[in-house]
C-alpha positions as CSV (number, residue, x, y, z in Angstrom):
1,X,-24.3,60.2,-46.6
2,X,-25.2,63.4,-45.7
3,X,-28.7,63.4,-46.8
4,X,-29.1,60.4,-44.7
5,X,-27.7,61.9,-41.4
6,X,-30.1,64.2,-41.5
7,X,-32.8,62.1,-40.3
8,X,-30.6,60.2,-37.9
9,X,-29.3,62.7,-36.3
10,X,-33.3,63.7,-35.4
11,X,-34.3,60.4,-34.9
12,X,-31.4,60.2,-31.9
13,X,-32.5,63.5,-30.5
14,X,-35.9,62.8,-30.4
15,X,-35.2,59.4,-28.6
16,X,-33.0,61.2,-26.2
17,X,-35.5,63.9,-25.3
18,X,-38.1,61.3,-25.2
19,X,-36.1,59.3,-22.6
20,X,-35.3,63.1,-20.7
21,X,-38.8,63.6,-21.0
22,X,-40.1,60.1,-19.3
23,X,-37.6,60.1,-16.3
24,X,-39.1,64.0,-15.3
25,X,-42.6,62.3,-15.9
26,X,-41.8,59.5,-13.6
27,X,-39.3,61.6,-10.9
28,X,-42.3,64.0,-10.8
29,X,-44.7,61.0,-10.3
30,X,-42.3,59.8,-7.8
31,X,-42.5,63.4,-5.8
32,X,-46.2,63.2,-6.3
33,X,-46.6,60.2,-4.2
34,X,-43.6,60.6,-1.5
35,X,-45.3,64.6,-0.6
36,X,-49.1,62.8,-0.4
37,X,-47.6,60.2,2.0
38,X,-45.9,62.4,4.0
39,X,-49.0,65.0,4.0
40,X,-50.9,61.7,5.1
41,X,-48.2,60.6,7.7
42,X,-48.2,64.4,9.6
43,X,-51.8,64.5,9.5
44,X,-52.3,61.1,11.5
45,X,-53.6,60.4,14.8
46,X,-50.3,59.1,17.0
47,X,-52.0,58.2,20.0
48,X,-51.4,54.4,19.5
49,X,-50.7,52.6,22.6
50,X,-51.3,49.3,21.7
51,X,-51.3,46.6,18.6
52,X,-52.9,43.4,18.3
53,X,-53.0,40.6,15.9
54,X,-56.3,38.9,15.5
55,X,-56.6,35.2,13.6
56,X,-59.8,35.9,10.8
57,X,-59.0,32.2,10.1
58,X,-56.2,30.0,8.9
59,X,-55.0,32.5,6.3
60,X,-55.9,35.7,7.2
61,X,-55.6,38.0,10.1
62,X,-56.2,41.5,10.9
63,X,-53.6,44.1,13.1
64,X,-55.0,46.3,15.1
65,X,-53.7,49.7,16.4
66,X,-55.4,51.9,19.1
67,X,-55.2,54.3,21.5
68,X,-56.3,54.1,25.3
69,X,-59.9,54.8,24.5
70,X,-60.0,51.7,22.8
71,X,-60.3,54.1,19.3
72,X,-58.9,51.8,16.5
73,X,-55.8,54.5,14.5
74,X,-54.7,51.4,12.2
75,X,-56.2,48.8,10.3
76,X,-54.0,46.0,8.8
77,X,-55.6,43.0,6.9
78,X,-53.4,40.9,5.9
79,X,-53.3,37.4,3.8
80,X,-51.2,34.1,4.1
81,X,-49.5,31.5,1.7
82,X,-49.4,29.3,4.7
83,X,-51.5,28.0,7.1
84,X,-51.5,30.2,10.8
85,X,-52.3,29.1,14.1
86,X,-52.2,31.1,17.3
87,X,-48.6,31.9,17.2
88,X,-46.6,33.9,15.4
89,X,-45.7,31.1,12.4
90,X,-44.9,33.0,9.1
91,X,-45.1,36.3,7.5
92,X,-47.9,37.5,5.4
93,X,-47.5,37.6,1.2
94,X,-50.5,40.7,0.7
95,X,-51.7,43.0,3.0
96,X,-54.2,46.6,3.2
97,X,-53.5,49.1,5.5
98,X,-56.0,51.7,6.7
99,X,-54.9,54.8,8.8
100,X,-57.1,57.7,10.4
101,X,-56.7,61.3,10.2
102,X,-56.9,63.8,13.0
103,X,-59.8,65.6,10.3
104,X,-61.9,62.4,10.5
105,X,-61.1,61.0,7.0
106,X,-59.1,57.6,6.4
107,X,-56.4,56.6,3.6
108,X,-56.1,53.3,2.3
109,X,-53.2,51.5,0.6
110,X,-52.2,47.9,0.1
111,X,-48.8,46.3,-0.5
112,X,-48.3,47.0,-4.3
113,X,-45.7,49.8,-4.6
114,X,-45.7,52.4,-7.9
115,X,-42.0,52.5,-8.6
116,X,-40.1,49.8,-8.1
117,X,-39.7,48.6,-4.7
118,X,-40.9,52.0,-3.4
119,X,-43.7,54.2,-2.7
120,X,-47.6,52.8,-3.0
121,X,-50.7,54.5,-4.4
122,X,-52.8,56.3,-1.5
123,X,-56.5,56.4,-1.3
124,X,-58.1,59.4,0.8
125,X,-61.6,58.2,1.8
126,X,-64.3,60.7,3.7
127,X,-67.2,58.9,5.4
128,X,-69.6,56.8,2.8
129,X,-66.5,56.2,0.1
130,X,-64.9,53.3,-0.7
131,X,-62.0,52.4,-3.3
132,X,-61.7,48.9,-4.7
133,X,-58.4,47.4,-4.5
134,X,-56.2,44.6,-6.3
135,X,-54.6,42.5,-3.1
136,X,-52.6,40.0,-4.5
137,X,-54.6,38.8,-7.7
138,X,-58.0,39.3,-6.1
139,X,-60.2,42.3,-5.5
140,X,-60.9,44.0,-2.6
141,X,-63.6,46.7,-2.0
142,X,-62.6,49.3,1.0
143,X,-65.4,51.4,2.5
144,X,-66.0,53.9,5.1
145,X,-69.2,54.4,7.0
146,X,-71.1,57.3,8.6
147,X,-71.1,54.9,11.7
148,X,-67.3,55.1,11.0
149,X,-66.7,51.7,10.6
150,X,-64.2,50.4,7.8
151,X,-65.2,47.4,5.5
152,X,-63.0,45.4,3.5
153,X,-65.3,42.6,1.2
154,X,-62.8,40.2,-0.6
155,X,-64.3,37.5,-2.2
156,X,-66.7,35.2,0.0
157,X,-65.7,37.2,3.3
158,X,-66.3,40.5,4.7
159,X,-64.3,42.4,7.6
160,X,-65.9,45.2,9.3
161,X,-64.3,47.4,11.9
162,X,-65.4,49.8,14.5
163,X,-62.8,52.8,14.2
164,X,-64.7,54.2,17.8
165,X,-65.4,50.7,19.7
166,X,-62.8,48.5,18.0
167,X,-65.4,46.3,17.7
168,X,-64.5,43.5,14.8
169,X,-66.5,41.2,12.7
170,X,-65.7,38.5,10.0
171,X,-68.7,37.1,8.4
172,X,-70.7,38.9,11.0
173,X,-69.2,36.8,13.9
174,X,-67.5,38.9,17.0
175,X,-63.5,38.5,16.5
176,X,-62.5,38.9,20.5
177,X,-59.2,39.4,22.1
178,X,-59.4,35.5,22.4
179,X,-58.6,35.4,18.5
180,X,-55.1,37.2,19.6
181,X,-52.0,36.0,18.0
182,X,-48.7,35.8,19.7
183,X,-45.2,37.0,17.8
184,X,-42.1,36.0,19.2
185,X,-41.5,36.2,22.6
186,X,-43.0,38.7,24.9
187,X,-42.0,42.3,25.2
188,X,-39.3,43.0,28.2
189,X,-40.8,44.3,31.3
190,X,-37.4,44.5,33.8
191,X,-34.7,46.8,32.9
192,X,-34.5,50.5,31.8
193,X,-36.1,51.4,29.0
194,X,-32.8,51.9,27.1
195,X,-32.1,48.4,27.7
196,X,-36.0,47.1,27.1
197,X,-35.9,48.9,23.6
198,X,-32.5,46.8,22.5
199,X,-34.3,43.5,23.9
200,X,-37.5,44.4,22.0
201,X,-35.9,45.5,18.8
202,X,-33.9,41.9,18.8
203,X,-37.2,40.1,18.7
204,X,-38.3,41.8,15.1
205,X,-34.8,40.4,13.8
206,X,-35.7,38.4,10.7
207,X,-39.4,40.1,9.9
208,X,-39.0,41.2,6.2
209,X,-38.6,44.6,4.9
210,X,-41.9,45.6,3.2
211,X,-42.0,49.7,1.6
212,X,-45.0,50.6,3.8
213,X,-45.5,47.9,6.0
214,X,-47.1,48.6,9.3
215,X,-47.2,45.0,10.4
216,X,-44.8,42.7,12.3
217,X,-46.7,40.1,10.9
218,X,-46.5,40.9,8.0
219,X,-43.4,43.7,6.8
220,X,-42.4,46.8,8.2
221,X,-40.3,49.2,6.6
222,X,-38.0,51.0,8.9
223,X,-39.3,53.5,10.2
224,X,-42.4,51.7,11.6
225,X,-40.0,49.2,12.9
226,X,-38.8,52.5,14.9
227,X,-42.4,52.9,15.4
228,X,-43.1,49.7,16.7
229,X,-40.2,49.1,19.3
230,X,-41.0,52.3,20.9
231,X,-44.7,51.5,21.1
232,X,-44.0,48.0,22.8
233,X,-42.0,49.5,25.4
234,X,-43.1,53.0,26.2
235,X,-46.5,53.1,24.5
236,X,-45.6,55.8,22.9
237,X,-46.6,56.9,19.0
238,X,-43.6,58.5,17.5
239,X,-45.3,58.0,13.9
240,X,-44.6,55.7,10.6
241,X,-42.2,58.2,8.9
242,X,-38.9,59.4,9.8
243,X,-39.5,62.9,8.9
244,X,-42.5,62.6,11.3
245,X,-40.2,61.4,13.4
246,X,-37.4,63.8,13.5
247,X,-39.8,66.4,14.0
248,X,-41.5,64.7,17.0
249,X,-38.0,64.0,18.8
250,X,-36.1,66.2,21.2
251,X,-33.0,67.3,18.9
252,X,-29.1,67.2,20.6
253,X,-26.0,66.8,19.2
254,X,-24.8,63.7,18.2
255,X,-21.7,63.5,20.7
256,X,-23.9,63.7,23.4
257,X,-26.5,60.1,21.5
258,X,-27.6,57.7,23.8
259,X,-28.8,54.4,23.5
260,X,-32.1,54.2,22.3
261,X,-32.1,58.0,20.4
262,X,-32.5,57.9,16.6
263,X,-29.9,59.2,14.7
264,X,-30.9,61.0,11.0
């Protein structure tokens, strides 16, 4: 019996340092990923002042962020199960995102996270890069111009973006601000702001939670939610992360909260 314990014994060690060893390999992973996004998320241009939802056709859109200048900060193509019309209908099932940087170069990511039912894989791109993509079960090919312009080619149709003009194209036609989609309701314009960013918040109730999502179309993870509501009514950018977040805000104690300050 002995002789036999032996090997056992080893065999249960080894297993146990090789499960040790995986879960460091995947926490470091994990840290990997979560200190490149929030490097990425710091580094970003928050001068957004307004979004837009444009209909590509009846399955696929694109969300636009940009700043007064009309300088697109946010690219969002998304994809539909369902047909879409004008209005706000139903939520997207895949989507890519592309963000700028205040040094000129763009990161990419789509909807597909790395652990579980967090973090996604980043993509840095510098002017005349591109990274291809799985969206969904189809293939995607993300580039970035000299001209600055993002392109995203899925199969049979090609979106093209103007990240100085905002000019967009699908298929080389003009997608104008008469393609504009509608979500729900309209954003309050009577009322303090404390009380126009609790009417506002109410109308994202029931978008889905997506890791990531910077869409209202299609997900948005909380902190863009955040985001969002505060760009609806004050136009301003207080940035896609919470730790952007709490850095950007005016800090006081909590006794002394009021409505419409985000608590951490």
């Amino acid at each position: 019996m002995k002789v036999r314990f032996i090997p056992v014994a080893l065999l249960s060690t080894a297993v146990l340092l090789g499960l040790f060893s995986g879960q460091q390999s995947a926490q470091a992973s994990y840290n990997s990923v979560f200190n490149q996004e929030a490097a990425y998320a710091k580094a970003e241009n928050k001068d957004i002042t307004t979004t837009t939802d444009r209909r590509l056709n009846s399955f696929k859109s694109v969300y636009l962020g940009q700043n007064k200048a009309g300088k697109v900060r946010n690219v969002s193509y998304t994809t539909y199960a369902s047909k879409q019309g004008t209005k706000f209908s139903s939520y997207a099932n895949h989507w890519v995102n592309v963000r700028t940087l205040k040094n000129g170069t763009v990161y990419v990511y789509t909807d597909k996270t790395t652990h579980g039912n967090y973090l996604v894989a980043y993509h840095a791109l510098a002017k005349r890069q591109g990274v291809t993509l799985k969206l969904g079960s189809q293939k995607v090919r993300v580039g970035y111009s000299r001209h600055q312009i993002i392109s995203i080619k899925a199969p049979k149709h090609t979106l093209k973006v103007s990240l100085t003009t905002g000019k967009t194209t699908w298929d080389r036609q003009v997608i104008t601000s008469k393609r504009n989609r509608a979500f729900k309701g309209s954003v309050p314009h009577t009322g303090s702001v404390k009380t126009r960013l609790v009417k506002d918040a109410k109308r994202y109730l029931g978008v889905p939670y997506r890791y990531a999502g910077r869409n209202p179309f299609g997900g948005l993870d909380c902190a863009t939610f955040v985001n969002q509501v505060y760009l609806d009514v004050t136009h301003k950018d207080i940035g896609g992360m919470t730790g952007v977040q709490q850095q950007l805000g005016k800090h006081v104690a909590v006794k002394h909260a009021n409505t419409g300050d985000l608590l951490f």
